[in-house]
C-alpha positions as CSV (number, residue, x, y, z in Angstrom):
1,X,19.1,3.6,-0.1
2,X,19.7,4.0,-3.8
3,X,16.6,4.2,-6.4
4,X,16.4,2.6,-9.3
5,X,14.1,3.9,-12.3
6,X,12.0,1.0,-14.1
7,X,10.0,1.9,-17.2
8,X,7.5,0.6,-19.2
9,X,5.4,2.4,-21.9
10,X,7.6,5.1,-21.3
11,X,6.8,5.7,-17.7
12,X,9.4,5.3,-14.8
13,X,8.8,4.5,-10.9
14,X,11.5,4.4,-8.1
15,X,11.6,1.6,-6.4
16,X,14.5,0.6,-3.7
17,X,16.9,-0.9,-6.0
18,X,18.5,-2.6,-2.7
19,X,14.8,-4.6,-2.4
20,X,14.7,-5.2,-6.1
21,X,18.3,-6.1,-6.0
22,X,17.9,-9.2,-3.4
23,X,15.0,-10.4,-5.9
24,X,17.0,-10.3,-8.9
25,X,19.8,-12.5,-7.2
26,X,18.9,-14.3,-4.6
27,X,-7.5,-17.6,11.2
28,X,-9.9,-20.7,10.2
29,X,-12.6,-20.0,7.3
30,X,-15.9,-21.5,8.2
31,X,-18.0,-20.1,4.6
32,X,-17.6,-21.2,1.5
33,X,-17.5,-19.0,-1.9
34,X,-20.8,-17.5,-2.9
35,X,-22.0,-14.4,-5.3
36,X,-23.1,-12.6,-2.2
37,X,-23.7,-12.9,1.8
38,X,-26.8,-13.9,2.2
39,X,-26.6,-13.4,6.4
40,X,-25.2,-10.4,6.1
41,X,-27.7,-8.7,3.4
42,X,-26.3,-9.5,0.2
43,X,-24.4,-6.1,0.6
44,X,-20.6,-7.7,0.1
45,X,-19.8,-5.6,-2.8
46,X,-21.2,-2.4,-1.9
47,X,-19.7,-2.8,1.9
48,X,-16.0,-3.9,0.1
49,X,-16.3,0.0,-2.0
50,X,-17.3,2.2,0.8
51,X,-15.2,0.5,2.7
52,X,-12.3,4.3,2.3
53,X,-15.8,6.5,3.5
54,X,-16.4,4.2,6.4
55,X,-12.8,4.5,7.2
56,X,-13.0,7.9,7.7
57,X,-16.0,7.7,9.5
58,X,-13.5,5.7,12.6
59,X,-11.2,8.6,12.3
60,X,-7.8,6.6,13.1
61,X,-6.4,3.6,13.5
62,X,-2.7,1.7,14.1
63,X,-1.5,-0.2,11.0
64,X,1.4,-2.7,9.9
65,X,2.0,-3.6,6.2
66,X,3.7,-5.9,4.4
67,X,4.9,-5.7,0.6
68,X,6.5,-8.7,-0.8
69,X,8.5,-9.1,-3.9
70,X,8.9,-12.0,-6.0
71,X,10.9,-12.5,-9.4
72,X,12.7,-15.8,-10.5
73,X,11.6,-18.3,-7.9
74,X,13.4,-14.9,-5.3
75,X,11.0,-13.6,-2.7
76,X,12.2,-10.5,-0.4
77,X,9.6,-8.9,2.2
78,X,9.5,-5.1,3.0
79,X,7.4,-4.3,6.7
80,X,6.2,-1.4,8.2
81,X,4.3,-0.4,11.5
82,X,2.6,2.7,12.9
83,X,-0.8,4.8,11.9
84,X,-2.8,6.1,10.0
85,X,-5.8,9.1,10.8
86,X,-8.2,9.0,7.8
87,X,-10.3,12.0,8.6
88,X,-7.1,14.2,7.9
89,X,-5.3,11.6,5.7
90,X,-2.0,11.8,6.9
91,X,-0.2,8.6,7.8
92,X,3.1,7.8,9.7
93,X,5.0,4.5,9.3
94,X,8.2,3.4,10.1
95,X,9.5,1.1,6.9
96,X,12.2,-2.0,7.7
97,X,14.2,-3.1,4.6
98,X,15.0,-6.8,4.1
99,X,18.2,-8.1,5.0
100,X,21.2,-8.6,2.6
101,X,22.0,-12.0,1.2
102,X,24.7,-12.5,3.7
103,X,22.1,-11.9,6.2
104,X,23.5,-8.4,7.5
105,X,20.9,-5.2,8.3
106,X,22.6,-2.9,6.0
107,X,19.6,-0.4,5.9
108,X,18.3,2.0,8.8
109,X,14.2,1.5,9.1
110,X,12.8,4.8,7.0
111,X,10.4,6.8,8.3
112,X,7.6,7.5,6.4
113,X,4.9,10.4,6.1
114,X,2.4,10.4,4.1
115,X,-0.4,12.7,2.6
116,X,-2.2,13.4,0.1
117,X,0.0,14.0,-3.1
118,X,3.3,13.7,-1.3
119,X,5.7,11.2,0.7
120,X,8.5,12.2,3.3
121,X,10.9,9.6,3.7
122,X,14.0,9.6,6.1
123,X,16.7,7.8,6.4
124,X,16.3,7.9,2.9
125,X,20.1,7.2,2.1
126,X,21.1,7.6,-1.5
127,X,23.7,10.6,-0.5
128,X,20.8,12.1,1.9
129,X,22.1,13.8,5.1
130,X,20.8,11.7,8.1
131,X,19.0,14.9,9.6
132,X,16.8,15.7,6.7
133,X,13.9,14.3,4.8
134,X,12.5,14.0,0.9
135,X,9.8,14.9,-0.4
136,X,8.5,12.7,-3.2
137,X,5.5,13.8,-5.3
138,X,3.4,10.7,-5.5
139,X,1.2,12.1,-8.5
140,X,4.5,12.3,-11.0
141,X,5.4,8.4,-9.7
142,X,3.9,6.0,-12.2
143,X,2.7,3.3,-9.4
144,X,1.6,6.5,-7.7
145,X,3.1,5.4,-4.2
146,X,1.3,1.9,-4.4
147,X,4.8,0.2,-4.1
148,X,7.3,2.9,-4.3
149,X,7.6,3.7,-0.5
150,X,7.3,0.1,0.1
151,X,4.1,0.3,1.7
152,X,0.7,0.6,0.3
153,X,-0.6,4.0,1.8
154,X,-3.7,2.3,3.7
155,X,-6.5,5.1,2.5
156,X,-5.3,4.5,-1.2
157,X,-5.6,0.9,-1.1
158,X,-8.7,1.7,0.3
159,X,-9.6,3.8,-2.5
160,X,-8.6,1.6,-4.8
161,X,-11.4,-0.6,-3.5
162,X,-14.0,1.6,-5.2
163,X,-14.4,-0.3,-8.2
164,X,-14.5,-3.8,-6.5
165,X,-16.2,-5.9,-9.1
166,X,-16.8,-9.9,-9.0
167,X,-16.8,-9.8,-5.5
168,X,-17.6,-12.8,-3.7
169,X,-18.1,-14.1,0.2
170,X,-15.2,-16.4,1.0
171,X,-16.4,-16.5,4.7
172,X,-16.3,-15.5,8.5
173,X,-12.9,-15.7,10.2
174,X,-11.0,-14.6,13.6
175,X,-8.3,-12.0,12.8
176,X,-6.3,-11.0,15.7
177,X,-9.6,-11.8,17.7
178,X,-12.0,-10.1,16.2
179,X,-14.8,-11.7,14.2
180,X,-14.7,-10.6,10.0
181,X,-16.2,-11.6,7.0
182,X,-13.4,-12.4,4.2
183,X,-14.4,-11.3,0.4
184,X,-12.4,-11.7,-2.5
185,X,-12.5,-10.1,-5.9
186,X,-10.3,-7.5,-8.5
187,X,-10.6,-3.8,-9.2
188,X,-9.8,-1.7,-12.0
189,X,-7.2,0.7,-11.2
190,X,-8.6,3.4,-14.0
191,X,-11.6,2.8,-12.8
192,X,-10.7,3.4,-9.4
193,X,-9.1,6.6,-10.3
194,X,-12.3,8.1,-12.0
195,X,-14.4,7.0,-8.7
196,X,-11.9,8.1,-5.7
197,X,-12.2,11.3,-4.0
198,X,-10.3,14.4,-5.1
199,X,-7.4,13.9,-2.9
200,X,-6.4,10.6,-4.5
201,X,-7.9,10.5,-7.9
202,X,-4.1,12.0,-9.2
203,X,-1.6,9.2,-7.7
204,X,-4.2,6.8,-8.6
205,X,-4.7,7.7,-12.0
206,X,-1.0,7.7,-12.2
207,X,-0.4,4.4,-11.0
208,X,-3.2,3.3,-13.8
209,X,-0.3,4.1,-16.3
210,X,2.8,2.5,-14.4
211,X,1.7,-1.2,-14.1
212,X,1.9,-4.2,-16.2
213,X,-1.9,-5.0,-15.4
214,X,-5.1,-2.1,-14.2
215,X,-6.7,-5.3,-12.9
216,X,-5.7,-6.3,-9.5
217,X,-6.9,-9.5,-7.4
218,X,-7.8,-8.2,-3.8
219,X,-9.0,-9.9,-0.5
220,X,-10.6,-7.8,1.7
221,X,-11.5,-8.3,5.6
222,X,-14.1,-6.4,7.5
223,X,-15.5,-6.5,11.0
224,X,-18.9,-6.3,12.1
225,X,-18.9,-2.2,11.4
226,X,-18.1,-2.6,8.3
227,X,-14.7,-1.0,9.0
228,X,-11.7,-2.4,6.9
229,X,-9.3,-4.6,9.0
230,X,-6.9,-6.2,6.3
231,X,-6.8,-5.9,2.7
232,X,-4.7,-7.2,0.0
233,X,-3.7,-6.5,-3.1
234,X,-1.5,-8.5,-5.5
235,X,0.1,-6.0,-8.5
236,X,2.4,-6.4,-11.4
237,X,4.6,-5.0,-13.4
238,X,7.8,-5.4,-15.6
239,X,11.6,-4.7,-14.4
240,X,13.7,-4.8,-17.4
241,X,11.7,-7.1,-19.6
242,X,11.3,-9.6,-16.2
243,X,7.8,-9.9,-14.5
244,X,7.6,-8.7,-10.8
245,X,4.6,-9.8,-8.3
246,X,4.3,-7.7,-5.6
247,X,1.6,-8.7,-2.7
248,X,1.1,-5.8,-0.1
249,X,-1.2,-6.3,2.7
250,X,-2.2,-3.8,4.7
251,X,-3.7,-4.7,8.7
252,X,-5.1,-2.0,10.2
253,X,-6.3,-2.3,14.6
254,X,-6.9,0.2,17.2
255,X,-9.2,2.6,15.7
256,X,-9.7,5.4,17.6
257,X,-6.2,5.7,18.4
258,X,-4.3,9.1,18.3
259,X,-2.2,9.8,15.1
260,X,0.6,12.3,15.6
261,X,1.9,13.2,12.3
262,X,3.8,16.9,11.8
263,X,4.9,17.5,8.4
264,X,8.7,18.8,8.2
265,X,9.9,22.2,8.1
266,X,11.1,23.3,4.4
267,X,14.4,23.8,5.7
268,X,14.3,20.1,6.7
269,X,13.9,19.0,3.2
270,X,16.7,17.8,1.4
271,X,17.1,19.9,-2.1
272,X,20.0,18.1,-3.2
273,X,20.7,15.7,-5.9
274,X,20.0,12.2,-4.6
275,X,21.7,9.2,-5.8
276,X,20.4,7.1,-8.7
């Protein structure tokens, strides 16, 4: 997988050119809107911003994401599966490239680890051996991992929940089953970063430089616990002068389930020059 730099106010972010590539060429509500829900104390907003602390309260969970691309009337989708344990906020996914035009797979899925500070992709491509990983350091990216890996690490976009502001009660819906109430609002991410614990006030406050907007539209989905079960998050920024939505949506299911994530060995960690 190659990586492209985009800049803007001097900044750059890798994102997989291959993704950005195809975009340059080719459950039943039952509420209504309201300030706050009443039936549920009038708590909406402060539930949606602890909603990273309550997270770690379940310890772990399975997760799949989603991160979507669009440019020019071109929409391309990036998915990932796997978990997530928020007490030790490590997370393994296992990322799935779109297709080419032609319709080919021309991309092995990337594995994905993530941590606080740092990513370890492989499969990486870009002139990295097959057997080893690399080691990105999310606080020097300017999205700060929010789109680079092509999945929103799911304890960051919980963070970034933290300064949830003009949050309002959309309603009470079935996801996959389970009974949630659906709010919808924006955060700050500045903001965010000054608010989020230590281990992701760096990436965050990094990503507050990268994009073409701080503000960022959210919906947010949470069970009777309080515990987050899908969030999304709709950013922006600029790719050589042209606008680039990106929606990523992160579902998370099967809290309580084990999360096996072992960080590679130094001498597994590709120090060559990668591709660019």
């Amino acid at each position: 997988m190659v990586v492209q730099q985009h800049r803007r106010r001097g900044g750059a972010f890798a994102v997989a050119a291959v993704v950005l590539g195809a975009v340059a060429t080719s459950g039943c509500s039952v509420g209504g809107g309201a300030a706050a829900d009443d039936r549920w104390g009038g708590g909406g907003a402060g539930d949606v911003r602890k909603a990273a602390d309550v997270l770690a309260g379940a310890g772990s969970s399975k997760a799949r994401t989603s991160m979507e691309m669009a440019t020019g009337g071109t929409r391309v989708t990036i998915r990932g599966e796997g978990g997530y344990d928020f007490r030790r906020r490590t997370g393994r996914l296992r990322i799935v490239l779109p297709k080419d035009p032609a319709g080919a797979d021309e991309h092995r899925p990337i594995t994905e680890l993530l941590t606080p500070g740092a990513l370890y992709m492989k499969n990486r491509g870009a002139g990295v051996p097959a057997d080893k990983w690399v080691r990105v350091d999310t606080t020097t990216l300017a999205d700060g991992n929010l789109v680079t890996g092509g999945a929103t690490d799911p304890l960051a976009a919980a963070e970034l929940l933290r300064s949830a502001r003009d949050v309002t009660y959309v309603g009470e819906e079935a996801l996959a089953g389970t009974r949630v109430r659906h709010y919808r609002g924006t955060t700050d991410i500045a903001q965010a970063a000054r608010v989020a614990e230590p281990h992701a006030r760096a990436s965050l406050a990094a990503a507050a430089k990268g994009f073409a907007k701080d503000i960022v539209p959210f919906d947010v989905y949470l069970d009777d616990d309080g515990r987050l079960r899908k969030v999304r998050h709709r950013f922006s920024f600029t790719n050589h002068g042209r606008p680039v939505a990106v929606t990523s949506t992160t579902l998370l299911y099967d809290f309580g389930a084990p999360v096996a994530v072992r960080l590679p060995d130094q001498r597994d960690i590709y120090a060559g020059k990668i591709r660019a």
